[in-house]
VOKOL-638176 format. One record per residue (C-alpha): residue number from 0; residue in one letter; chain; x, y, z. Coordinates in nm, 4 decimals. Each point is the difference from the previous one (the first is absolute). Last residue first. Example, Ala and Ser with C-alpha at 12.3 -4.5 7.8 and 13.67 -1.06 7.14 Angstrom:
<sites>
(site 1 'S' 'A' (1.3670 -0.1060 0.7140))
(site 0 'A' 'A' (-0.1370 -0.3440 0.0660))
</sites>
This chain:
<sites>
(site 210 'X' 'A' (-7.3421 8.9683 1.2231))
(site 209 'X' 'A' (0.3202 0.0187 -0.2192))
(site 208 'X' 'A' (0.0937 -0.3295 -0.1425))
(site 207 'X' 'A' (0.4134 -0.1217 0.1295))
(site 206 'X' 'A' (0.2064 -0.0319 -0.2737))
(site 205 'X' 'A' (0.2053 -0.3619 -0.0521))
(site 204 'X' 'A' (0.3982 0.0404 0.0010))
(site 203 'X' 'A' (-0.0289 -0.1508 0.3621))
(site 202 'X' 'A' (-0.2121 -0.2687 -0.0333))
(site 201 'X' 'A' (0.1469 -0.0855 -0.3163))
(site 200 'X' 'A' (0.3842 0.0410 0.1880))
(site 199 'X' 'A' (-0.1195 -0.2209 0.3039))
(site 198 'X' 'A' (-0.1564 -0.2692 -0.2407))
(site 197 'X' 'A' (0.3167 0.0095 -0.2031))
(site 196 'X' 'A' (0.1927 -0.0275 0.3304))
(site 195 'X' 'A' (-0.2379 -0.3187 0.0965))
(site 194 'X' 'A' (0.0850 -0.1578 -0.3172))
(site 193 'X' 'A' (0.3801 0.0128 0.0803))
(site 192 'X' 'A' (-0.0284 -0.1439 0.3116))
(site 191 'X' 'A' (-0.2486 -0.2655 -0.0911))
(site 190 'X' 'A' (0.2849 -0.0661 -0.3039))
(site 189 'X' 'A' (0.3216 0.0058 0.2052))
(site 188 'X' 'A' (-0.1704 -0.2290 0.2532))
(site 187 'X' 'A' (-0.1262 -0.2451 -0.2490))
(site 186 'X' 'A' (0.3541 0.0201 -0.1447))
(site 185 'X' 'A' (0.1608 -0.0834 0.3079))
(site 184 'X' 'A' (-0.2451 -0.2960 0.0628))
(site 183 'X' 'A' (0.0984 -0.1390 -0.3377))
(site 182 'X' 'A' (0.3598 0.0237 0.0773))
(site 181 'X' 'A' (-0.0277 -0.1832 0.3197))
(site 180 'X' 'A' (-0.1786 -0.2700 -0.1885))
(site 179 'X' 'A' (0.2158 -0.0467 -0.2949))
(site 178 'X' 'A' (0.2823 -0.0597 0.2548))
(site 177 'X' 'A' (-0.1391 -0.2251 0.1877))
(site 176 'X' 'A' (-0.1015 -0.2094 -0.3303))
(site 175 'X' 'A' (0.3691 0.0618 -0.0557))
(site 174 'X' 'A' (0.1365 -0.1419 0.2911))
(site 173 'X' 'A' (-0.2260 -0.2881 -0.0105))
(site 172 'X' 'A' (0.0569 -0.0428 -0.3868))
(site 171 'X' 'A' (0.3789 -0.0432 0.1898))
(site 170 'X' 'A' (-0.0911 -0.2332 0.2444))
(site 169 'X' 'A' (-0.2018 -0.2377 -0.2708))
(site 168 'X' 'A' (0.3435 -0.0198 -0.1840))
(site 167 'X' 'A' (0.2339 -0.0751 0.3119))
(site 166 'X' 'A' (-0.2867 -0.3069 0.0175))
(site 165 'X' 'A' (0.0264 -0.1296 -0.3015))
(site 164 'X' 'A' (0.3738 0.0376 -0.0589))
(site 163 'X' 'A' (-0.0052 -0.1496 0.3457))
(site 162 'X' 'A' (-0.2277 -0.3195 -0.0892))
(site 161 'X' 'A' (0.1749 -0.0510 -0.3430))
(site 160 'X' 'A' (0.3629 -0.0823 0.1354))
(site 159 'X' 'A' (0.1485 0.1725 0.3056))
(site 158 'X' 'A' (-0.2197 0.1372 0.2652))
(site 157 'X' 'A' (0.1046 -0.2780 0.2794))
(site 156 'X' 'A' (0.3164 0.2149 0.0510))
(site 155 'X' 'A' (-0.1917 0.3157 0.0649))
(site 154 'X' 'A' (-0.1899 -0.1710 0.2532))
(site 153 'X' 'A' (0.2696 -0.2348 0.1517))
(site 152 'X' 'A' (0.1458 0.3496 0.0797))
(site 151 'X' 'A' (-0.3272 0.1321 0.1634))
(site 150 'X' 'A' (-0.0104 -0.2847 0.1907))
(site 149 'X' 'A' (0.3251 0.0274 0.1505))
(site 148 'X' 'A' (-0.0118 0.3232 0.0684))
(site 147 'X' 'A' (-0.3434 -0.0530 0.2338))
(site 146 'X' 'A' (-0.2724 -0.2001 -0.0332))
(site 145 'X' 'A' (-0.0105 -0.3335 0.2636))
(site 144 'X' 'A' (0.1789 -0.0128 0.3195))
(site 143 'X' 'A' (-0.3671 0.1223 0.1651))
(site 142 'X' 'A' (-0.1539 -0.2707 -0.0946))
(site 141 'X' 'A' (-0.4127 0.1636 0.0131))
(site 140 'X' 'A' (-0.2373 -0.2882 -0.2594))
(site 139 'X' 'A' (0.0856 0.2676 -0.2743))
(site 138 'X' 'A' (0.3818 0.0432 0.0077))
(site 137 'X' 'A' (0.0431 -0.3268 -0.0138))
(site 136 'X' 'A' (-0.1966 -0.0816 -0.2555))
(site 135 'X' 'A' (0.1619 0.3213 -0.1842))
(site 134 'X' 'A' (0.3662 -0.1820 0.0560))
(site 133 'X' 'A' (-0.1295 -0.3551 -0.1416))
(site 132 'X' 'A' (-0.0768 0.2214 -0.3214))
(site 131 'X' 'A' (0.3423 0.1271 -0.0193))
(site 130 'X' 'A' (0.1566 -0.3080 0.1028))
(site 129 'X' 'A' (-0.1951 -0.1865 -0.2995))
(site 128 'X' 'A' (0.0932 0.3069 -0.2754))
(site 127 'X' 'A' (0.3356 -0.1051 0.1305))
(site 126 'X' 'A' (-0.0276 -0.3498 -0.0701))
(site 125 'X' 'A' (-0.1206 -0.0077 -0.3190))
(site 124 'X' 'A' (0.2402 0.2606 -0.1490))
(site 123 'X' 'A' (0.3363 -0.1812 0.1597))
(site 122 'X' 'A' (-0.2714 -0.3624 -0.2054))
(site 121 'X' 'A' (0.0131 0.1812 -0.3026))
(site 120 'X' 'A' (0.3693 0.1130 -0.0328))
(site 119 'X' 'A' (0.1177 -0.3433 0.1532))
(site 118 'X' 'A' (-0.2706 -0.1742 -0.3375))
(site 117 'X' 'A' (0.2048 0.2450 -0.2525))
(site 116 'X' 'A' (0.3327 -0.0912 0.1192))
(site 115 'X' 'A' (-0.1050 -0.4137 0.0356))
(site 114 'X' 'A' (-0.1041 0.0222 -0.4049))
(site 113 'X' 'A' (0.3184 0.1492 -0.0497))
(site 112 'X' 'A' (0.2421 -0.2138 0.1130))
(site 111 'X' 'A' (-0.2484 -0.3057 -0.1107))
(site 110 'X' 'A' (0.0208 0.1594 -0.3113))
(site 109 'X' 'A' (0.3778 -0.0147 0.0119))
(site 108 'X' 'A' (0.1029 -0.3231 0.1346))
(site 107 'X' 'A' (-0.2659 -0.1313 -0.2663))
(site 106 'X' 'A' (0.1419 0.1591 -0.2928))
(site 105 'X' 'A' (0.3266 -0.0996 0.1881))
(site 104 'X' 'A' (-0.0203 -0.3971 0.0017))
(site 103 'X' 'A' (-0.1879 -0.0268 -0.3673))
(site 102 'X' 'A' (0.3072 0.1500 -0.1206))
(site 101 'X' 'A' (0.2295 -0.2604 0.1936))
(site 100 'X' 'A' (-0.2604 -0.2670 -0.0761))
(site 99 'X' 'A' (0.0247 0.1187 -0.3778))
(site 98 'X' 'A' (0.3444 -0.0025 -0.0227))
(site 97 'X' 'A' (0.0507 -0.3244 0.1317))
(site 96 'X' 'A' (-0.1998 -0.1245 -0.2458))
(site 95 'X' 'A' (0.1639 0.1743 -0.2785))
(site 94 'X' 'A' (0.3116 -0.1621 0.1055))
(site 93 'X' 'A' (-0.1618 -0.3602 0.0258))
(site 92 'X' 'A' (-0.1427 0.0954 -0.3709))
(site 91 'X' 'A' (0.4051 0.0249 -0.0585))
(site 90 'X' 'A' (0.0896 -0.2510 0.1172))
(site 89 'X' 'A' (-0.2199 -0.2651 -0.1660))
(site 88 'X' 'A' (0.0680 0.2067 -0.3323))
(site 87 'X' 'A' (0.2234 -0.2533 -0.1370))
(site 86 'X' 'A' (-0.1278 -0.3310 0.1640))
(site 85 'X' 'A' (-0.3106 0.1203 -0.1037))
(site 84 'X' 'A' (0.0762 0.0762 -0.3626))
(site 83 'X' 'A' (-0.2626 -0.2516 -0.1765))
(site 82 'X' 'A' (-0.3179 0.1940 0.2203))
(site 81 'X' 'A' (0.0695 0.3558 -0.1378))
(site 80 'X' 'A' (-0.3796 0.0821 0.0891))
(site 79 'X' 'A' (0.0882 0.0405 0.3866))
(site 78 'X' 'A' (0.2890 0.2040 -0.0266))
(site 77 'X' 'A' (-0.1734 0.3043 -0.2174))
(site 76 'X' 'A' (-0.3225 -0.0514 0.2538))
(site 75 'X' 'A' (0.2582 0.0931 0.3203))
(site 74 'X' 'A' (0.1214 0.3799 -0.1760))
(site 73 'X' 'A' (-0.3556 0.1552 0.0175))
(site 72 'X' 'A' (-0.0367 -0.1308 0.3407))
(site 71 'X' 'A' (0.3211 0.1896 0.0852))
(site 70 'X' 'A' (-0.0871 0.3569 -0.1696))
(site 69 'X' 'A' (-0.3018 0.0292 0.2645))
(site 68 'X' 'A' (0.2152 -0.0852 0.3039))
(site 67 'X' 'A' (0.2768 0.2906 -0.1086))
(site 66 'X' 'A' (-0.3111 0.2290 -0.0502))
(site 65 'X' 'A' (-0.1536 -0.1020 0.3074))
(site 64 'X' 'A' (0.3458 0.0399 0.1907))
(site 63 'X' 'A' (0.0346 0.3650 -0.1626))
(site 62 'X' 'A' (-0.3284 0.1075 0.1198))
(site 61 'X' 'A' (0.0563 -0.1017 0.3597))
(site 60 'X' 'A' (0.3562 0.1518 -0.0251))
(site 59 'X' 'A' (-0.1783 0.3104 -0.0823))
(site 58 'X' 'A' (-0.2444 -0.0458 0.2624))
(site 57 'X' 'A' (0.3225 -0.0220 0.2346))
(site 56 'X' 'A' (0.1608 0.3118 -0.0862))
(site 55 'X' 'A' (-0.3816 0.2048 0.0402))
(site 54 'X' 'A' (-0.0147 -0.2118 0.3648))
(site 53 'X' 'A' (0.3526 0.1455 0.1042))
(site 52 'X' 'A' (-0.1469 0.3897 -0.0984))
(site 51 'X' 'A' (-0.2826 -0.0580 0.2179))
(site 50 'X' 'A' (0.2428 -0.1641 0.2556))
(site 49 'X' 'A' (0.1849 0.2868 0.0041))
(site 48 'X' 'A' (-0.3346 0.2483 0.1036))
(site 47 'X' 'A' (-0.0845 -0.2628 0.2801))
(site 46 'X' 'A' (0.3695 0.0130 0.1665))
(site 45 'X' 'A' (-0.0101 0.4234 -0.0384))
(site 44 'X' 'A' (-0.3437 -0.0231 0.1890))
(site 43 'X' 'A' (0.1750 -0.2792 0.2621))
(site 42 'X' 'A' (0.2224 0.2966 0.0660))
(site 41 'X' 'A' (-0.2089 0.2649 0.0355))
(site 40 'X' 'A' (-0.2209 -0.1850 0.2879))
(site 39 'X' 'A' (-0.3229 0.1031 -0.0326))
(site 38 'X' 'A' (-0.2201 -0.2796 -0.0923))
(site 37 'X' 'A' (0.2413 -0.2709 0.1135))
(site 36 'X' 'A' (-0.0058 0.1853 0.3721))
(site 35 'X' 'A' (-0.3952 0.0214 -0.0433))
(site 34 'X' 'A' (-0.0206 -0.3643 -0.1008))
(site 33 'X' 'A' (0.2111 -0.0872 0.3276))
(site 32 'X' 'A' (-0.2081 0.1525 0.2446))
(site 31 'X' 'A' (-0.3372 -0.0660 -0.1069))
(site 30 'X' 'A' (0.1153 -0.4176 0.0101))
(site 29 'X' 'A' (0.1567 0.0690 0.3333))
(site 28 'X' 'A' (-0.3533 0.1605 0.1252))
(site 27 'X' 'A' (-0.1766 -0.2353 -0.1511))
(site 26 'X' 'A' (0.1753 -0.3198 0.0811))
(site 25 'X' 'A' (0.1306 -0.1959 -0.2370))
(site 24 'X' 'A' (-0.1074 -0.3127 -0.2351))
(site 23 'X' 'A' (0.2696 -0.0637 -0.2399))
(site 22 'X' 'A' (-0.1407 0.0730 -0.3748))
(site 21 'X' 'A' (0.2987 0.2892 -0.0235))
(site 20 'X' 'A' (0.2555 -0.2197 0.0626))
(site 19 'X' 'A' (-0.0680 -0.2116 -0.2054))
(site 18 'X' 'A' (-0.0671 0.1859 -0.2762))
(site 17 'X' 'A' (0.3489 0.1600 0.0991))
(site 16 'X' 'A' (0.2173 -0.3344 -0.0337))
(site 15 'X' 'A' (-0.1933 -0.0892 -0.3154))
(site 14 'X' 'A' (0.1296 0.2980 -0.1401))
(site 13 'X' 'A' (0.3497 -0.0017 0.1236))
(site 12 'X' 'A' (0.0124 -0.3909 -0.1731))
(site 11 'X' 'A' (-0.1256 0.1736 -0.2937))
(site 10 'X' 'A' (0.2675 0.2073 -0.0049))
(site 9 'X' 'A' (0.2608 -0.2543 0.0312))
(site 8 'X' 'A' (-0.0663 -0.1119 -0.3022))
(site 7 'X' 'A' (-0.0153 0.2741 -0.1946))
(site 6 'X' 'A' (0.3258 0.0289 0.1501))
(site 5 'X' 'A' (0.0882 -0.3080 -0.1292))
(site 4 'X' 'A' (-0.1579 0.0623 -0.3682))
(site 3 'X' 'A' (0.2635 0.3256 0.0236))
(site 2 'X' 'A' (0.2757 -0.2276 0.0723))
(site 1 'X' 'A' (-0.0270 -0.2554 -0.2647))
(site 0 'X' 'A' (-0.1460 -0.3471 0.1242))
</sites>
């Protein structure tokens, strides 16, 4: 195995090492406590953003291995119709072989390298949107250890992905619905005060009937 397929390698055994980790039962509290330090520690934010650019390097090997897997079957028919050579091209269809099972070896080494990223990134997602919703239960039958930073940290982390673009958007036609309204009731000011000048002026500019 070529370097770079062994630290492909040895990726996925980090992987599996953190989804289990992560599907260990804790407490609470400890559980709260640690996804806020991963959510706002600097350095595990610098980790995350290289491992984005790690996973691009590996879905190109991904791509490459199909491609190298793909060109391999269409060598293996060529041998197997050339029946009255065997003894000739008996080593070399055992070469081909080999090729293919070393292909076949790290298309699979790298989807499954990938497959695992995508299903960590999912389940970090899953399980703080959980702690943040445990954290309102227990803020609403009285715990006093619940709410606090802490929560409000695993709330702005739980907002990634479609449910905090969702929500960050329905805040801000909030803030503008709010804003709309203020304005509105400024102008209705500005125009009863301005309609009860002209009413001042008319009744003012109007000549009084001699008796």
């Amino acid at each position: 195995m070529t370097l770079y397929y062994s630290l492909v390698f040895l990726l996925l055994m980090v992987e599996m090492g953190i989804f289990c980790a992560l599907i260990v039962p804790l407490p609470f509290a400890v559980r709260r406590k640690l996804f806020t330090f991963i959510s706002e520690s600097p350095a595990i934010a610098k980790l995350q953003y290289g491992m984005k650019i790690t996973f691009i390097f590996i879905l190109i090997l991904f791509i490459d291995s199909v491609n190298r897997v793909y060109r391999v079957q269409l060598e293996l028919p060529s041998y197997s119709k050339d029946a009255g050579r065997r003894s000739a091209v008996g080593h070399e269809r055992m070469e081909v072989q080999a090729r293919k099972f070393y292909s076949q070896r790290n298309m699979y080494l790298c989807g499954f390298t990938l497959f695992l990223s995508l299903i960590l990134n999912r389940t970090y997602t899953m399980i703080l949107e959980v702690l943040r919703l445990e954290d309102k239960v227990h803020q609403l039958t009285g715990d006093k250890k619940a709410g606090g930073k802490d929560s409000v940290k695993l709330a702005e982390a739980g907002d990634a992905g479609e449910i905090g673009r969702l929500r960050k958007e329905l805040a801000t036609r909030e803030r503008d619905i709010e804003a709309l309204k203020k304005q509105s009731e400024g102008l209705s000011k500005e125009y009863e005060r301005l309609g009860d000048e002209f009413s001042k002026e008319n009744r003012d500019s109007t000549p009084k009937k001699d008796r």
